[in-house]
N, C-alpha and C positions, 0 to 999 in steps of 0.2 A: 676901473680896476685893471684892464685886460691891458692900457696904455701905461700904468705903473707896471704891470709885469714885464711886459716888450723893455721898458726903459731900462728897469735893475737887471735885466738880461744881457742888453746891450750895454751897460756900464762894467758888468762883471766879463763880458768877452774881452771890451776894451782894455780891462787893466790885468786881464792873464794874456791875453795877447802882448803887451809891452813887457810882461816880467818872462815870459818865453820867447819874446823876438830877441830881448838882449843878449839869452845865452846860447842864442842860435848860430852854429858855427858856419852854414852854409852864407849864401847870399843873400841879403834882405830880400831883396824881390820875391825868391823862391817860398818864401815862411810871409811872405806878404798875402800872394797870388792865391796860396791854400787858405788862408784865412779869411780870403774876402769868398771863394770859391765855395769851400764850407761852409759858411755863414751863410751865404744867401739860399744856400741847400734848406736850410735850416730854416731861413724865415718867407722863404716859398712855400715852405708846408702848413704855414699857417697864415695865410691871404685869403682874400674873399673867394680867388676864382681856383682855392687848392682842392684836391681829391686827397683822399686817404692815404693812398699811397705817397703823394708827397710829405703828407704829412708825417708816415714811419719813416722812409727810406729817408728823411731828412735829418732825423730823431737820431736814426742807426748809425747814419755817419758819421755826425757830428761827435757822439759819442765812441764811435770805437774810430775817429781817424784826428780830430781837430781836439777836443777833450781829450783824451789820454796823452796823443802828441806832446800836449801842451803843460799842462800837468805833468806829466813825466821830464819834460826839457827844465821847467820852470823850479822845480822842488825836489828832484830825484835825480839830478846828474845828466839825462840823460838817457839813464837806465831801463831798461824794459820789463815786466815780468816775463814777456813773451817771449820764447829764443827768435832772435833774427836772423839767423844761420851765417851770411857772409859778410854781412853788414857792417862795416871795420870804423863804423864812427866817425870819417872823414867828413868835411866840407862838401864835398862831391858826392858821397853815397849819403849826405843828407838832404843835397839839390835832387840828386835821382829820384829819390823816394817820393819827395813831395812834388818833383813834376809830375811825375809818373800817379800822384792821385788825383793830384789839382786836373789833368788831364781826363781819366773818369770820371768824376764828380762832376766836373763842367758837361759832361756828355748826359749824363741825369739831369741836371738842370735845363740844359737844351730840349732834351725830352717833351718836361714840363710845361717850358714854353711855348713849345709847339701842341702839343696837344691842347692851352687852354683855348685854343681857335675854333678847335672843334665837341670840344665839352665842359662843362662843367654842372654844378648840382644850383636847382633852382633854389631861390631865396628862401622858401619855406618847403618842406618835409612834407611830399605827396600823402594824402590820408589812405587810411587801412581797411579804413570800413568796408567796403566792399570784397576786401577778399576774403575768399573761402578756406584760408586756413585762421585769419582773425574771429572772425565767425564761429568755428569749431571751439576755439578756445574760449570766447566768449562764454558760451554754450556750457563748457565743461572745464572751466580756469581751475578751481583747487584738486579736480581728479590729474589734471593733465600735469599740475605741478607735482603733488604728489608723487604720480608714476615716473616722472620726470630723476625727481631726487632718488627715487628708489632704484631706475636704470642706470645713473652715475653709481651711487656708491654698488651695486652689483657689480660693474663693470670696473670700477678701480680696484675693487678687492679682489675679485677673481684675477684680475691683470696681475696684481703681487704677488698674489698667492702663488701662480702659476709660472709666471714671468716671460708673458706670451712677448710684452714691451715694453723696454725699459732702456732708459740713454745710456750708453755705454757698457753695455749687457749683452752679453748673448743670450741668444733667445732659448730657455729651456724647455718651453713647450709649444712644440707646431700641432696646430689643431685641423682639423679635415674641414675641403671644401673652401680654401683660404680662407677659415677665419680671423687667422692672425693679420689679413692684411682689413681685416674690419677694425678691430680691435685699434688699429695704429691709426686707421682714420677719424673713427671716435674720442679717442684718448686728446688726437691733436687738435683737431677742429670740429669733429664731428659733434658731440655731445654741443661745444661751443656755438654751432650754428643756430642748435635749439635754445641755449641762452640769449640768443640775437635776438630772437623771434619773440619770447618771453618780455625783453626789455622795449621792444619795438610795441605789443602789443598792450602791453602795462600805460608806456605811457601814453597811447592812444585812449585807452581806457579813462583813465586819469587826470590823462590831458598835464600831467607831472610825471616823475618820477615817484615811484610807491617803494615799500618793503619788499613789494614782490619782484619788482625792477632789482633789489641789490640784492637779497642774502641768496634766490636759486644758481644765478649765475656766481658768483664769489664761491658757494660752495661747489661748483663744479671745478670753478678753473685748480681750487683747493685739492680735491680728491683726483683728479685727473694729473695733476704735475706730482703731486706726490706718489701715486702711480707708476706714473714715467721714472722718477728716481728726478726730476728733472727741478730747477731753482728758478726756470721760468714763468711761475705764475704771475709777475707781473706784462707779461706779454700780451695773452686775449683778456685779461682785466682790463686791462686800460683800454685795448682795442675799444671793448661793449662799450666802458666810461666813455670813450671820446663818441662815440657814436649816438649812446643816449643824449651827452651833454648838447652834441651840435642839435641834436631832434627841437630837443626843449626849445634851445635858443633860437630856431626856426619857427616856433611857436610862439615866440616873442614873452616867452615865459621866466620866471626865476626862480630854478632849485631852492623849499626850504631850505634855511641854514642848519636846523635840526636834522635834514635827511643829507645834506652835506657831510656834517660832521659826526652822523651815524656809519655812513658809506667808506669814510676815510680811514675810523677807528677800524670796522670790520677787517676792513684790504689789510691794515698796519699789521692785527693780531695772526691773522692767517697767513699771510703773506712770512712774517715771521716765524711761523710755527712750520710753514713748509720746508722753509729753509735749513733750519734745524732738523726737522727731521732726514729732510734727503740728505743734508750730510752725514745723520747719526748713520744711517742706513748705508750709503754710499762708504761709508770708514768700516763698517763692519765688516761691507763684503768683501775688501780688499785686506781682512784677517788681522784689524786691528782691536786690542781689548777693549771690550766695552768699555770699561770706567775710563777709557782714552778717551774712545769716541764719544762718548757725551761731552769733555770736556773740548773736543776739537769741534763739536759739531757745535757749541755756543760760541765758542773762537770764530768761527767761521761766518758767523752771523755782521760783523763787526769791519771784515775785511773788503778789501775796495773792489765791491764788486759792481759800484757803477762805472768806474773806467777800467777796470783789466779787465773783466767778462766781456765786453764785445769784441766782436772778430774787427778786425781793421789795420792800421798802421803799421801791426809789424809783419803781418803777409807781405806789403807792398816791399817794406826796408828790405827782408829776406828775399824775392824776388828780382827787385831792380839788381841788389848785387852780385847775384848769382850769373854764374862764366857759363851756364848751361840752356840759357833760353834759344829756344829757335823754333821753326813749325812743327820737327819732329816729337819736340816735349809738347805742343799743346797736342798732334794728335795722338799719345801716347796716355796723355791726361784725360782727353775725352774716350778715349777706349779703355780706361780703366772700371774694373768690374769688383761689384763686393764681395769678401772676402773675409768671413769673422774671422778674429784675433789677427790677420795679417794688416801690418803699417799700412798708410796711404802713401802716394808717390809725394805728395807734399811733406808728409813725415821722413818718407827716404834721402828723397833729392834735395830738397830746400833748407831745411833745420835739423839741428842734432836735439831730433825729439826727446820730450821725457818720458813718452810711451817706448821709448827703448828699455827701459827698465826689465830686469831679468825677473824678478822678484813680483813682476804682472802676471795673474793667473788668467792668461787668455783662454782658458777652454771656458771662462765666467763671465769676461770682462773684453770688451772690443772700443778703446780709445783711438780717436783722431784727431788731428792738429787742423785746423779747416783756416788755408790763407785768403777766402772772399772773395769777392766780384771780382773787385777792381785789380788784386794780384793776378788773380786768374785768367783772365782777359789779358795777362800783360807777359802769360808765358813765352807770347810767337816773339818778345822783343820789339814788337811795333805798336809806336802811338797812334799812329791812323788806327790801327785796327782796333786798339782799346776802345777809343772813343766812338768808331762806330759799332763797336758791339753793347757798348754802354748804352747808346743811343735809341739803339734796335730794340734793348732788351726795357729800358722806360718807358714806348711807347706800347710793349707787349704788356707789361702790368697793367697801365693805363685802361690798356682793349680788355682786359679779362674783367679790369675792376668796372668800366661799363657794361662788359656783358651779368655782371652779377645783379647791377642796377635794374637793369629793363627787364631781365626774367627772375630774378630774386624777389619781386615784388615792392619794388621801390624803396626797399628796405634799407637807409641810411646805417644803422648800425649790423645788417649783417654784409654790407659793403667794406665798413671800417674792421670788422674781424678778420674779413679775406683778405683785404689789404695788408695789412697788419704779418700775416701770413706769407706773404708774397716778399716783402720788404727784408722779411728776419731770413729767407730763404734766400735772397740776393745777397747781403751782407755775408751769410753764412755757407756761403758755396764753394766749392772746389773740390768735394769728393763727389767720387762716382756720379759726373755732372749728366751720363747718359742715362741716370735714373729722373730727372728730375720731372719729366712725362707723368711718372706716376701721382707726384702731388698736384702737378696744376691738372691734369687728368680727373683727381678725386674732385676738385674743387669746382672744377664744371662741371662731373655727375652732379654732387651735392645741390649744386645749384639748380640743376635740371631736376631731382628727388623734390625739392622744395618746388617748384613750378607745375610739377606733375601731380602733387599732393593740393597746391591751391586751387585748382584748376576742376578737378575733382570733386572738392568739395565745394566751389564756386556751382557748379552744378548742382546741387541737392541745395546750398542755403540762399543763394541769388539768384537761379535761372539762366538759364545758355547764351542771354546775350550781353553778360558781365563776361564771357569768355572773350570776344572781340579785343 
């Protein structure tokens, strides 16, 4: 099954690859070079010897730089949804663009390669038994789930109610003692860690995938993004699914087809329902009539949001053609600091943003235009440097996503939720990049709270020399 899926994958690149190369006005090579550059991004992330992270960061590019590209070139003119700011459509400012990714992309790839010398995940899925947060749960499974679902929906309701965090929101209420910067770590991955743990420990139990494995975590990722205001619940969804799925398949085991196709309906309906909602919600606040916005928030359901929602290709277009890169715009970029309701310098300087809009009630609402990694890295005007920042920054995921392994508790899928996290945070970069301390920050606590906690209770359910 999995060599029919590679195959129809590879025949449907091959022939939007040919109906995009034809109406590609640059030079073949250049619309070559990205294609075979992205692709192999793409099918490195799912090889014996990939990690997690290859696996997003292959998923995200492919998606917002070789899929949309192409698709767009192939059936739409050309056209962008995205403003590309200077990017005048030439032959040349379409060779720039795609050199200038084929160039970090290839830097990721390189990464990849180098690192699989020094790590990869053993053939089967280290068991659980022994640790002392498995143990706990064990112990106390339907309380712990219980309280579990009751901390999410507390924590999503009070989030709306309040509007401690919300995407593209100002935050209306700061609460004592930073709680608001809890609430944001919850909301993203925090609650999600404890669905890792959940799905990890289920299927140890079961030695499969159970009920308890799909509906707590689906309804978290459910009430958490709808929280946020945010359409990304298919993000740490899939993370848990790929992490559960690899588990199993390390167990040399096969998902019923009945829990297959329970797990698939679930994701479809909620995953659905969010979306709708956050746009009902998202159209309200920005002072549209109800009877609008329900009719725009079902519209919206509909629209192409597997290729214009990722960040990619048209950061690089707007970038390469811009007469303003040098060092002083990248260190201008890295000292940029946040600022609710104010532009970002990529909304300023790069595009003639639609958050320009007068008619945007910024004392409510704080929208940015986010041009990604690979633009980003490509503000100083140099390919060396792109490539070795790209470089530097695959083998930095790489090291976090091992350090989550060996003190995480060997935990495959809350490896692939962090991963997952790291990847959408690369793709999605270029505002206020000197904040970014604070999320891979949380995500080493996190993982140090969960080691501190196994560790602990490894003491009281195994004895002191499970701690070694």
């Amino acid at each position: 099954m999995i060599r029919v899926v590679y195959l129809l994958c590879a025949v449907m690149i091959g022939v939007l690859s040919i109906a995009a190369g034809l109406r590609y006005q640059g030079h073949w090579s250049a619309y070559l070079a990205f294609t075979l550059i992205v692709n192999a991004l793409l099918f490195n992330g799912f090889w014996k010897r990939a990690i997690y992270f290859d696996t997003f960061i292959g998923i995200f590019v492919w998606l917002g730089f070789w899929l949309k590209f192409s698709v767009r070139l192939a059936f739409m003119s050309g056209l962008f949804h995205e403003p590309v700011g200077a990017f005048d459509g030439s032959p040349e400012a379409f060779d720039s663009a795609l050199n200038v990714s084929s160039c970090g992309i290839a830097a990721l790839l390189a990464a990849s390669l180098v690192r699989q010398r020094f790590f990869c995940y053993p053939d089967e899925p280290p068991a659980c038994t022994q640790s002392g947060l498995f143990q706990f749960y064990k112990g106390h499974r339907k309380l712990l789930i219980g309280a579990f679902l009751g901390a999410v929906v507390l924590v999503a309701v009070s989030n709306a109610w309040l509007g401690i965090y919300q995407r593209g929101m100002v935050v209306q209420t700061v609460l004592p003692f930073g709680m608001n910067g809890v609430y944001k770590w919850l909301l993203q991955f925090g609650l999600a860690s404890i669905s890792a743990l959940i799905v990890r420990f289920e299927i140890e139990l079961n030695r499969n995938v159970s009920t308890w494995a799909v509906f707590p975590p689906l309804l978290e990722c459910f009430f958490s993004n709808v929280s946020l205001l945010s359409r990304g619940m298919v993000l740490n969804a899939s993370a848990l699914m790929l992490g559960g799925f690899r588990v199993v398949a390390g167990m040399r085991n096969r998902i019923p087809p009945k829990m297959v196709a329970i797990a698939i309906a679930t994701f479809v309906v909620l995953f659905a329902t969010s979306v709708v909602a956050v746009n009902y919600f998202r159209t309200v606040s920005l002072g549209t009539d109800k009877s609008a916005a329900v009719v725009y928030s079902v519209n919206g359901l509909a629209r192409p949001l597997v290729i214009d929602r990722w960040v990619g290709i048209e950061g690089v277009m707007a970038v390469s053609s811009s007469k303003r890169l040098g060092w002083d715009l990248w260190h201008e970029a890295l000292a940029e600091k946040y600022q609710e309701g104010q532009l970002s310098i990529y909304d300023r300087i790069f595009i003639d943003s639609p958050y320009r809009n007068p008619s945007i009630d910024r004392s409510k609402h704080h929208f940015v235009s986010l041009p990604g990694l690979v633009a980003f890295f490509y503000y100083p005007g140099s390919m060396g440097f792109l490539f070795a920042g790209l470089f530097v920054l695959g083998l930095a995921a790489a090291g976090l996503e091992y350090f989550t392994y060996r003190l995480g508790g060997r935990n495959w899928v809350l490896c692939s939720l962090f991963a997952q996290v790291i990847a959408f945070r690369y793709v999605s970069f270029g505002y206020v990049p000197g904040q970014s301390y604070l999320l891979f920050g949380t995500l080493v606590l996190n993982v140090l709270i969960i080691l501190a906690a196994n560790r602990l209770l490894a003491v009281h359910y195994c004895g002191r020399r499970q701690l070694a």
